[in-house]
Every structure is written in structure tokens, then in C-alpha cells.
N, C-alpha and C positions, 0 to 999 in steps of 0.2 A: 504494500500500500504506500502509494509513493507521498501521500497528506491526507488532510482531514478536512476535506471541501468537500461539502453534501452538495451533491443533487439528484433531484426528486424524479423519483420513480418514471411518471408520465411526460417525462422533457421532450425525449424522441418523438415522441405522437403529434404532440403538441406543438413542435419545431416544426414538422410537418405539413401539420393544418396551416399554419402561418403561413408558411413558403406558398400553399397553392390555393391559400387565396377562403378557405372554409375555413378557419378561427377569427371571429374576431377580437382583436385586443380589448380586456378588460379596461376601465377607466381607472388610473391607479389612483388611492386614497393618499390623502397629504399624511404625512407620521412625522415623527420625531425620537431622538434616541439619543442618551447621553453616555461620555465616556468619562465617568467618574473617575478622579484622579486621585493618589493623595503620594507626600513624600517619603518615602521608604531610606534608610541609610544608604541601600545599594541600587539608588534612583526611583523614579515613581513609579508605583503602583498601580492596578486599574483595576475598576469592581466591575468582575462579570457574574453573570448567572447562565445556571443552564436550562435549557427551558424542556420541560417536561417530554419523556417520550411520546408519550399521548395527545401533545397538538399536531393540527394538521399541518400546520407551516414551523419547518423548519424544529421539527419535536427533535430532541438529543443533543441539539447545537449548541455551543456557546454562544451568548452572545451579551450586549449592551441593557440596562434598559430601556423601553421603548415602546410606542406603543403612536394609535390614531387619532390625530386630529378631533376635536370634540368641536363644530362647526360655531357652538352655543358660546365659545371662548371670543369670538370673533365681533359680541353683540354688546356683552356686561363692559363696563368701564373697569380699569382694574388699574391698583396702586401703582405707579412703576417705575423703579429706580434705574438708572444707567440709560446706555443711549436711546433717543426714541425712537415711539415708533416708525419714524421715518425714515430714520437710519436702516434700522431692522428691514423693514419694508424692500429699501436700497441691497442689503446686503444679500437675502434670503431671493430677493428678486421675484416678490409678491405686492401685492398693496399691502397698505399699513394694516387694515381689521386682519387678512389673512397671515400676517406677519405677529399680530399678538397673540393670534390664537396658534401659531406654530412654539412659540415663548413659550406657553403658556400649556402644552402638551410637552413641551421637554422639562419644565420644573416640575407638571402634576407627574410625569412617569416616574421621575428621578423619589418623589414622592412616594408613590405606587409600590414600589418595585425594591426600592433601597431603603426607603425611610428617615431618606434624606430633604430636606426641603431650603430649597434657594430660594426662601422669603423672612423679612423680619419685620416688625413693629413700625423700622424707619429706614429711611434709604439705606442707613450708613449701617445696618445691623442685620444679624439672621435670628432665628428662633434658636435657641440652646435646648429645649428639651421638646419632644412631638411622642413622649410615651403617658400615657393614663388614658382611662376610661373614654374620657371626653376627645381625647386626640383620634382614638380607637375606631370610635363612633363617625367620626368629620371621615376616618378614613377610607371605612367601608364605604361610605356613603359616596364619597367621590369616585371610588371603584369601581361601586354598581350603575353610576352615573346617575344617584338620583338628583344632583345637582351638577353644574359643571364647576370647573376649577375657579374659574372666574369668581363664582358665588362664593366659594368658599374660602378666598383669599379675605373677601368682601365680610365674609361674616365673620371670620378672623379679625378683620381690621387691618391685616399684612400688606405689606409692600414686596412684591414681588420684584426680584434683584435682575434686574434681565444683565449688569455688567459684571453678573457671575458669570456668564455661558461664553462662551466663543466659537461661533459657526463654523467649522472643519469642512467638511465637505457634504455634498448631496448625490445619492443612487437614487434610480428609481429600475425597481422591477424589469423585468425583461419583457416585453409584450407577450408572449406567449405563456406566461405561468397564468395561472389561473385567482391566484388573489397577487394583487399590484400594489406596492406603496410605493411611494413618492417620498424619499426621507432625505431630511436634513440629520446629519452627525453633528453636534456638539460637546467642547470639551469643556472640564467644571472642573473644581479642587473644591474637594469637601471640605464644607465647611469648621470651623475650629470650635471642638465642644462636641458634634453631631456624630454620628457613631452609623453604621449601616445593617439591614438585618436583611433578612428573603422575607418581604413584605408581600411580594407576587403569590398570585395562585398557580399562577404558570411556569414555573419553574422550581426543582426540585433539589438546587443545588447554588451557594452564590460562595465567589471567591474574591481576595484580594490578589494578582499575582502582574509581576514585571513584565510589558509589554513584548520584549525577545524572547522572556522563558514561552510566553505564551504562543509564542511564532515557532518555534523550534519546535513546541510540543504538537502543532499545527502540519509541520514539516514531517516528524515523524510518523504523523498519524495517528496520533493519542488524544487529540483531540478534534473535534469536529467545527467546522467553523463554513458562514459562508460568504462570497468572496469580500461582501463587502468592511465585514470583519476582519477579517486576515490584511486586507490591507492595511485599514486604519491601523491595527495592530504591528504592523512595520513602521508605518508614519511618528506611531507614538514611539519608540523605540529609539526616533534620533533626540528626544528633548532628554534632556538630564534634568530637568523639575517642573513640578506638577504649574509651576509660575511662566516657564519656559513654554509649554503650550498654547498657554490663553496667549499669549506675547504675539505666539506665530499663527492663530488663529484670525486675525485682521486680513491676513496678506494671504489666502488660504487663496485658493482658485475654486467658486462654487459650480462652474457648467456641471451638469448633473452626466453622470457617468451611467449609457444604458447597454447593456450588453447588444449582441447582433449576433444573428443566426443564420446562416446558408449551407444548401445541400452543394458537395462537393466532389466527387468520384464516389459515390455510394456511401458518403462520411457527411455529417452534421459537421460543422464546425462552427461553435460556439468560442464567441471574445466577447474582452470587455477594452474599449479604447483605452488605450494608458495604460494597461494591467497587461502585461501579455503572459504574466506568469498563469493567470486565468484559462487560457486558450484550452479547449478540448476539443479535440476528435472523436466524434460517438460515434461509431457504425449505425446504422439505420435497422439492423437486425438484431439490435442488443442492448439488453435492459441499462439502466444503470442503477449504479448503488440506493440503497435506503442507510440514511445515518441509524438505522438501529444495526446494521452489518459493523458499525465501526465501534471500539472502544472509545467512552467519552470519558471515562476516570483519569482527575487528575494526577499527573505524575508528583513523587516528591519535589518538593522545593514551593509549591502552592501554599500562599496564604490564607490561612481561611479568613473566610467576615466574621 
């Protein structure tokens, strides 16, 4: 096994439909995903989780947390600290409502998922503690979406930090898969006092570990990832502090990275521009892998959360 890049069972079929013309592409959903950072002695650290064998997208993978666009972010007015949303708007290469509400889906996940929250009382501060009953309660609630994020900042009283995040880069989906997101990557350094737990129902496992251990372990095939992970995971691997990324996060290059598929002497070949470590060859007669085929156990040297 030469790495631990999943793809999904029905790619051939589907690669196929594409090409002549019978698939039509899904409209991909706006998401968001953060790559929590923090500083480690022997450089920073990143908090992943693995998400449950049992979803249909991407079950077994490591991956960020992350999750969709909540449209209802886009309408509440909401506290907000750091550049506006105009900027944002500029950067993410959206109008400004679809720009808060992409904000505003990378704090509720990092939220969701970690337990981490990049909001505080005042511009210049974050929350120190999100555990008791009452915190419990705000959380489900925003899970099960009986409120959106928005409201919930709002019924806080919180200011949401948007000059925590720094836009990394954007994938969207391949046309031919069958559920599409449209994701913004952003990088964070957790906050000081905040602490992270597997707040997710979807995921079965969450780690602290070094950006290269985690490529390496990617390399040998110990861990599952997919591509758009694996690369960020290279990327983070040149900053030597978790400060050092937000830095280089301004100067990032956002064109959104989509893969491309053509039949080619009886071979699929699937890339992704810029990536050519991505490139496969799939015979058109031959399945490919299921990440339950791979080992997802982390190797030693992984930190736990």
C-alpha cells in the first residue's frame, strides 16, 4: 500500500457517467473546516479526528473539523471582532452575508467538534471555560441546529473573533462524487486556557499530532486521509509555530483546487491541478479501495487530546 488516500468505492462508474454526458454534477454545499493548531516543544501540533466508520462520506479518514454552511448565519447580525466583513467577503471571494456565514460555520465547527470556541465577551478576549450544564445544553442545541450559530453567539452576548482564523486554502468536491462541498480551510491556534475534547458524534477518535508525523504516517499507509488533507498537512509542516501560520495565511493563494477526470487508453485518470502527487490511474474494470480495507490506528509518537 503505497499511502492512505481513500477513494470511494463508486469513483469509476461515476467518472464514467461524467465523461458521456449521463451524470449530472451535484451543486456543491459551501462548508468550512479548521486546522487547529497549538505549540508543541518539537513545533506545532494539529487537532484531528477520525470520523466514524459508519458515515457515508469519507467514514475511517482523518480528518479537520468541519462541517456545512448553516444559510440562517448569513441573516442574524452577529458581534465581530477582527477584519470585516468586507474584507472577509474580498478574501473568501463571496459577498459579505455569505462571507459571515462561512466565519461563522468555521468557529460553530471548531465549536462542535473540539470544544473549542473563537469567541469572547469583547473583541480583545475569548471564553476561558464552555464546560457545565448550561454550556452542554447551548451545545446540543447548536448541533441539532435548533438555533443557528448566529443566535447563539447573540444569546451569549459573545463577540465572535473572526482575527482568530486565517483563510488557507479552498477545494471543492470533484463533480462526479455524489455529495459536493465547496470548503474553505482555515488555520487557528487555540486559544490560551481552552483545552479540546471529541465533542463530534461523528467521529470516534481525536488526536493532537505534528503535521510531518502525520504525513509520513499518511505515506506509509497507516493512516487514511483524503487528498485534501494530506496536502494541507504538508503545507503545515513548513511553519515552525502555530503564530507562523496565521502570518502566512494573508498571502495564501484561494483559487479553489477541483480535481479532473478523463478516460485515457482504457485508464481513468484522475488529478488535482497543483497536486500531482494526487494523480491516479484506475483501470475502468477495477474497483477501488474502501478506507475500511486500510488501517486507521494511530502509530506511536501521536498525541492524544
Amino acid at each position: 500500500m503505497a499511502n492512505g488516500q481513500w477513494f470511494p468505492q463508486d469513483w469509476p462508474e461515476r467518472i464514467r457517467g461524467l465523461a458521456d454526458g449521463t451524470l449530472t454534477p451535484v451543486v456543491p454545499k459551501r462548508a468550512a473546516t479548521v486546522m487547529l493548531l497549538k505549540d508543541t516543544d518539537s513545533g506545532p501540533a494539529v487537532h484531528m479526528l477520525r470520523r466514524r466508520a459508519s458515515m457515508a462520506f469519507a467514514g475511517g479518514a482523518y480528518a479537520y473539523p468541519g462541517g456545512g454552511v448553516d444559510p440562517r448565519d448569513d441573516e442574524h447580525h452577529v458581534r465581530w471582532a477582527g477584519p470585516t466583513r468586507a474584507w472577509w467577503a474580498q478574501r473568501l471571494g463571496v459577498d459579505e452575508r455569505a462571507a459571515q456565514a462561512i466565519v461563522c460555520a468555521a468557529v460553530r465547527e471548531t465549536y462542535e467538534e473540539a470544544g473549542v470556541l473563537l469567541a469572547g465577551p469583547s473583541p480583545d478576549s475569548v471564553v476561558g471555560d464552555t464546560t457545565g450544564e448550561d454550556w452542554e445544553a447551548d451545545l446540543a442545541a447548536v448541533a441539532a441546529r435548533e438555533f443557528s450559530f448566529a443566535e447563539f453567539l447573540d444569546r451569549r452576548g459573545l463577540v465572535l473573533r473572526s482575527d482568530l482564523l486565517g483563510a488557507w486554502t479552498r477545494w471543492i468536491t470533484p463533480e462526479f462524487e455524489s455529495r459536493r462541498y465547496d470548503t474553505w480551510f482555515f488555520v487557528a491556534a487555540l486559544p490560551h486556557g481552552q483545552r479540546t475534547r471529541n465533542a463530534s458524534t461523528e467521529a470516534d477518535r481525536t488526536v493532537w499530532i505534528r503535521p510531518g508525523d502525520a504525513a509520513a504516517s499518511y505515506d506509509k499507509g497507516e493512516l487514511t486521509m483524503m487528498p485534501p488533507t494530506i496536502a494541507t498537512l504538508r503545507q503545515l509542516a513548513r511553519c515552525a509555530t502555530a503564530a507562523d501560520a496565521l502570518a502566512a495565511a494573508p498571502d495564501r493563494d484561494l483559487t479553489p483546487v477541483l480535481a479532473r477526470a478523463r478516460l485515457k487508453d482504457g485508464e481513468i485518470v484522475l488529478s488535482w491541478p497543483g497536486h500531482d502527487e494526487f494523480t491516479k490511474h484506475i483501470p475502468t474494470d477495477s474497483p477501488t479501495d474502501s478506507p475500511t480495507d486500510r488501517p486507521t490506528d494511530l502509530p506511536t509518537g501521536g498525541a492524544s487530546a
